[in-house]
C-alpha positions in Angstrom: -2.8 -83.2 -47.0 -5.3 -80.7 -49.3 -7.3 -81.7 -51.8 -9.0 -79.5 -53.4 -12.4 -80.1 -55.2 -14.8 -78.2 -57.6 -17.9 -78.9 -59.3 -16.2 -77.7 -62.1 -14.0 -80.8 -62.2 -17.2 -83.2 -61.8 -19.1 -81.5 -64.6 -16.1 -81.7 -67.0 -16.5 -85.0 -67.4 -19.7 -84.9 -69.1 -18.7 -83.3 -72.8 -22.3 -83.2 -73.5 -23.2 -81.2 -70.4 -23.4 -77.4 -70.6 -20.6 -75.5 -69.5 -21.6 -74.3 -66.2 -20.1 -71.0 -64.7 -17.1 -70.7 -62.4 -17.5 -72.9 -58.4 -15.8 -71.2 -55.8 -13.2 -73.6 -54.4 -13.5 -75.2 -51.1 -10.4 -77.0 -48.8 -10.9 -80.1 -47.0 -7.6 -80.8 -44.7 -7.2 -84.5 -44.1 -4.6 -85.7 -41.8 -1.1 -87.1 -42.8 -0.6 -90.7 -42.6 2.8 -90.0 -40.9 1.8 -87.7 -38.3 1.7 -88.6 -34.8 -1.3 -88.3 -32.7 0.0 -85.6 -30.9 0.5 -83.5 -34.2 -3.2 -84.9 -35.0 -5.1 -83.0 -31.3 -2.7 -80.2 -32.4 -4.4 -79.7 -36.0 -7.4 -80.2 -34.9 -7.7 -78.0 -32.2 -6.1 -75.5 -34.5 -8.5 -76.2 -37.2 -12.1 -74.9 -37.3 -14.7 -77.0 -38.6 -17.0 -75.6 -40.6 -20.4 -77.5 -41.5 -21.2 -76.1 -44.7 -19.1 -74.1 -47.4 -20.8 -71.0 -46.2 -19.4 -71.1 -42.7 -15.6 -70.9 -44.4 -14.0 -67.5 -44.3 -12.8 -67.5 -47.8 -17.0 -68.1 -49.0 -18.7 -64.6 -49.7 -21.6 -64.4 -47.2 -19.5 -65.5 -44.1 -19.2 -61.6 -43.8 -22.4 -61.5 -43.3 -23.6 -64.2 -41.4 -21.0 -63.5 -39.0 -22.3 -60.1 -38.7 -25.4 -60.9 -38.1 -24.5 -63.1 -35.5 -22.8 -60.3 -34.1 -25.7 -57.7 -34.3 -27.8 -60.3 -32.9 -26.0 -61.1 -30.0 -25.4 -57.3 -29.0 -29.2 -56.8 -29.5 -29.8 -59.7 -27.0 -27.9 -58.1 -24.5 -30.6 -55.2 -24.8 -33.6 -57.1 -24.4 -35.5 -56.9 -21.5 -34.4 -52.8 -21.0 -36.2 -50.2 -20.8 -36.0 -47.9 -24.5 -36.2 -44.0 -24.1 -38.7 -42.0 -26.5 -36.2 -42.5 -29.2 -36.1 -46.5 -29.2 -32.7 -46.5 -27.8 -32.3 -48.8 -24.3 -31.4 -47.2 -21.1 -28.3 -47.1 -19.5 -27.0 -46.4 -16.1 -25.1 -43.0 -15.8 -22.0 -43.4 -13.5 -21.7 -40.5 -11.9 -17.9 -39.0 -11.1 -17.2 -37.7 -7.4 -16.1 -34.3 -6.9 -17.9 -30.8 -6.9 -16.1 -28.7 -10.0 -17.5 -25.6 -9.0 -15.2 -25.6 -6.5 -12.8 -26.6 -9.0 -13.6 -23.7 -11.2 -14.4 -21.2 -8.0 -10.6 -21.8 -6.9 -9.1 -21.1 -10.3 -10.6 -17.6 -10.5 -9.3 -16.8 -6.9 -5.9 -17.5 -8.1 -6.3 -15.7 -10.7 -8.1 -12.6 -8.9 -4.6 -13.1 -6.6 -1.8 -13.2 -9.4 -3.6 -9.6 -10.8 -4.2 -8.2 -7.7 0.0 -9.2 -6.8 1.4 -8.0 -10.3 -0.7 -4.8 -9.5 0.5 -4.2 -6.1 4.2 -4.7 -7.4 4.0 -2.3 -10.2 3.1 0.2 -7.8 5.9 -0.7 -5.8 8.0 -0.5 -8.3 6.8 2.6 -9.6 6.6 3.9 -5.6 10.7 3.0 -5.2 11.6 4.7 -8.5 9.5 7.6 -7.6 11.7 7.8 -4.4 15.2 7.8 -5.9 14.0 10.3 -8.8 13.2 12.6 -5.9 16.3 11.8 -3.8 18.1 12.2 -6.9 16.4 16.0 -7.9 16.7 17.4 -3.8 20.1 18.8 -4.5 19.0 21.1 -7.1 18.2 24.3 -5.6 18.2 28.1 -7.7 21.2 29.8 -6.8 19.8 33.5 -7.0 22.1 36.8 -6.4 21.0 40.2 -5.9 22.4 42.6 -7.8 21.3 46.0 -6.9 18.7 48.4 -5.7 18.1 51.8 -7.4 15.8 54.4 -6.5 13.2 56.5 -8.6 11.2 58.3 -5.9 11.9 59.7 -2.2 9.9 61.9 -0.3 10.3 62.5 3.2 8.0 65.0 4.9 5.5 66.0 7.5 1.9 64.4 7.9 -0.6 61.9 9.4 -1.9 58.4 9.5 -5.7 57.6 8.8 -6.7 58.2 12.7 -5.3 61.6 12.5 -2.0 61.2 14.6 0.6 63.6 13.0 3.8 61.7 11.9 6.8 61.5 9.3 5.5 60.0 6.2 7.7 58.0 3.6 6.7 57.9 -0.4 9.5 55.8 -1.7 9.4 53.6 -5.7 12.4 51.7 -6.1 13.2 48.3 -8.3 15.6 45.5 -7.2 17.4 43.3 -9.7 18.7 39.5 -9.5 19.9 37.0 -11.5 18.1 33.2 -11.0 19.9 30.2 -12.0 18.2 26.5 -12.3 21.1 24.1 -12.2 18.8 21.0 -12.6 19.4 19.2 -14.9 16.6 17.1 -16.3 13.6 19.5 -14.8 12.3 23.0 -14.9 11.4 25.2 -12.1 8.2 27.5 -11.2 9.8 30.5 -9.4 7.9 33.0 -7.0 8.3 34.7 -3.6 7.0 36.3 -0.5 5.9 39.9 -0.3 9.7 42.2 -0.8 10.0 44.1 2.0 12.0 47.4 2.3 12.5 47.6 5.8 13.6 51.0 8.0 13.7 50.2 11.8 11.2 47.8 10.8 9.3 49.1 9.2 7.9 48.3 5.4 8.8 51.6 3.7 8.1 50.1 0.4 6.7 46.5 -0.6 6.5 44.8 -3.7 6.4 40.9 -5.1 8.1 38.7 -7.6 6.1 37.5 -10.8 5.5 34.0 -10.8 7.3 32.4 -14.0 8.3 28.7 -15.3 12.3 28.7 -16.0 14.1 26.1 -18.2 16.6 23.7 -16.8 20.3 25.0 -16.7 19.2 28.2 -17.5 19.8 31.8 -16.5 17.5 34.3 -15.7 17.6 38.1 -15.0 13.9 39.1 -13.3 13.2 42.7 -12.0 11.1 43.6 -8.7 9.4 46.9 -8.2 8.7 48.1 -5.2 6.6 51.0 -3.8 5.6 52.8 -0.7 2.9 55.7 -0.3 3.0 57.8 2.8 4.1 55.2 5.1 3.6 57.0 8.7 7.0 56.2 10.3 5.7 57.0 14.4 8.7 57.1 16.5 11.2 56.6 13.8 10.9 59.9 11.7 13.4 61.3 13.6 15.9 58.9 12.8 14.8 59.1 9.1 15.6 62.3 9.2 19.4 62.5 10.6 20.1 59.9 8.6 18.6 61.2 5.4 20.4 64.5 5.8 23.5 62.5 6.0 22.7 61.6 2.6 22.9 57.5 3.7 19.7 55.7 4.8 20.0 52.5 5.8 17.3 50.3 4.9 17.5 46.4 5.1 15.4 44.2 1.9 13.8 41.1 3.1 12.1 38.2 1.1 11.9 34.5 0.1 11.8 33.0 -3.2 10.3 29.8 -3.6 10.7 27.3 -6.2 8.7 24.4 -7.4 10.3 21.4 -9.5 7.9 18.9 -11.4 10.2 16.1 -12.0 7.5 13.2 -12.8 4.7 15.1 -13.8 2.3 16.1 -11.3 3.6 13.1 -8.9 7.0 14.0 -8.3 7.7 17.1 -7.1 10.3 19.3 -5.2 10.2 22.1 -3.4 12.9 24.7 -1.5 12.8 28.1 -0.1 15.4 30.4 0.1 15.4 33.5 2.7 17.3 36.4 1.3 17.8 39.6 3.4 20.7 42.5 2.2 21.7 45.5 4.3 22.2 48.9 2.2 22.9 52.5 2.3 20.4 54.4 0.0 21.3 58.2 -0.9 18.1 59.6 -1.6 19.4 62.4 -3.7 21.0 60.0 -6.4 18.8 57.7 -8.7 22.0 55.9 -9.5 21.6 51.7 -8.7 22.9 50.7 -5.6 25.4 47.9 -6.2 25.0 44.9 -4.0 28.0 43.0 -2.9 28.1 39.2 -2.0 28.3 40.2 1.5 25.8 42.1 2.0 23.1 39.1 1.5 22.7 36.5 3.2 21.1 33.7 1.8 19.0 31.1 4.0 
């Protein structure tokens, strides 16, 4: 049972006392007279005593007398340490195992090895599509035809080569004519050729050499050659020059290659094809009409 008590109550009584100020209220827990005794070591082992009024919870400086209590208690585990320059006690550092710069040291490997892979498979990648944009671009060669041959100068006459030697000699200009196609589809070519030979029993009567040009893809193109010979000593075969010219039908033979260069990726894909071209004609020196070329008469390597 509680009973609860106050000075308040005690002073009351008095009516000529003063009337004091507020007591803070205090339990005392007495046992019940029917409990048993086991109920009795129960409550009291349950129960805290408390000596004074001050050592119950409910009184205002139990706060702090508990906390210093507290503070003293932690402070006695500190005596009898060392203190630092800043008053504060030593402690033992507990040092973890392991060495992290190897830690750290094998992080940046990986690291060094994941760029260095996605570097090495970009250029394989790169590499394989290179490949196919070639394989894919070999097929496209220029289909070229030649179309004729005409002739602006021939003279045929007597006279001698720089040593002296008396010979035949040959002053011929003439121009050939062919059409160039690019068929490619998705890349331009850089067209050119060899030196254009007019041959007569093999030998260069006149020479001359195709203008290097770009041409668009799937485009057609009609390019001119001139050639030109100055008093090419013909040796042995003037004779033949001569039965043949006054027959009005001299057969020379026109030899050359045209080369073509294809840029597909830029500067790091490109193609390249050669074409050998040699036609067999009659030439009439006395006519300055062009000297149609049939399909037949070229072959084309």
């Amino acid at each position: 049972m509680l009973h609860a008590k106050s000075d308040s109550d005690v002073t009351s009584l008095d009516p000529s006392s003063p009337r004091s100020p507020r007591r803070h209220v205090y339990y005392v827990q007495s046992p019940s007279r029917d409990s048993n005794d086991e109920d009795k070591s129960s409550s009291m082992q349950h129960t805290p005593a408390y000596n004074t009024p001050t050592d119950s919870p409910s009184h205002p400086s139990y706060g702090r007398h508990s906390r210093a209590s507290s503070s003293s208690r932690f402070s006695g585990t500190f005596r009898g340490r060392k203190r630092n320059d800043k008053g504060w006690p030593e402690c033992n550092v507990i040092e973890e195992e392991g060495d992290y710069d190897e830690f750290y040291a094998d992080k940046g490997y990986t690291r060094r090895c994941q760029i260095l892979i996605a570097l090495l498979g970009f250029v394989l990648v790169f590499s394989i599509f290179c490949l196919i944009i070639w394989g894919a671009s070999r097929p496209y060669k220029a289909k070229i035809a030649v179309r004729s041959l005409t002739v602006h100068n021939f003279y045929f006459g007597e006279g001698a080569d720089l040593t002296g030697v008396p010979t035949k000699m040959l002053t011929m200009n003439c121009s050939v004519k062919m059409n160039v196609y690019n068929p490619a589809t998705f890349f331009g070519i850089h067209v050119s050729s060899s030196p254009v030979n007019l041959m007569f029993s093999e030998i260069a009567v006149a020479t001359g050499q195709l203008r290097k040009y770009y041409q668009p893809r799937k485009s057609h193109r009609v390019v001119t050659v001139n050639l030109q010979g100055n008093k090419v000593p013909l040796y042995g075969a003037g004779a033949g020059l001569a039965v043949s010219d006054g027959n009005r039908r001299v057969p020379l033979l026109l030899v050359f290659e045209v080369r073509q260069r294809g840029n597909v990726v830029g500067k790091l894909v490109k193609t390249r094809h050669q074409r050998r071209i040699s036609c067999s004609l009659l030439v009439d020196s006395r006519n300055n009409k062009p000297v149609k070329l049939k399909e037949k008469s070229c072959k084309y390597d």
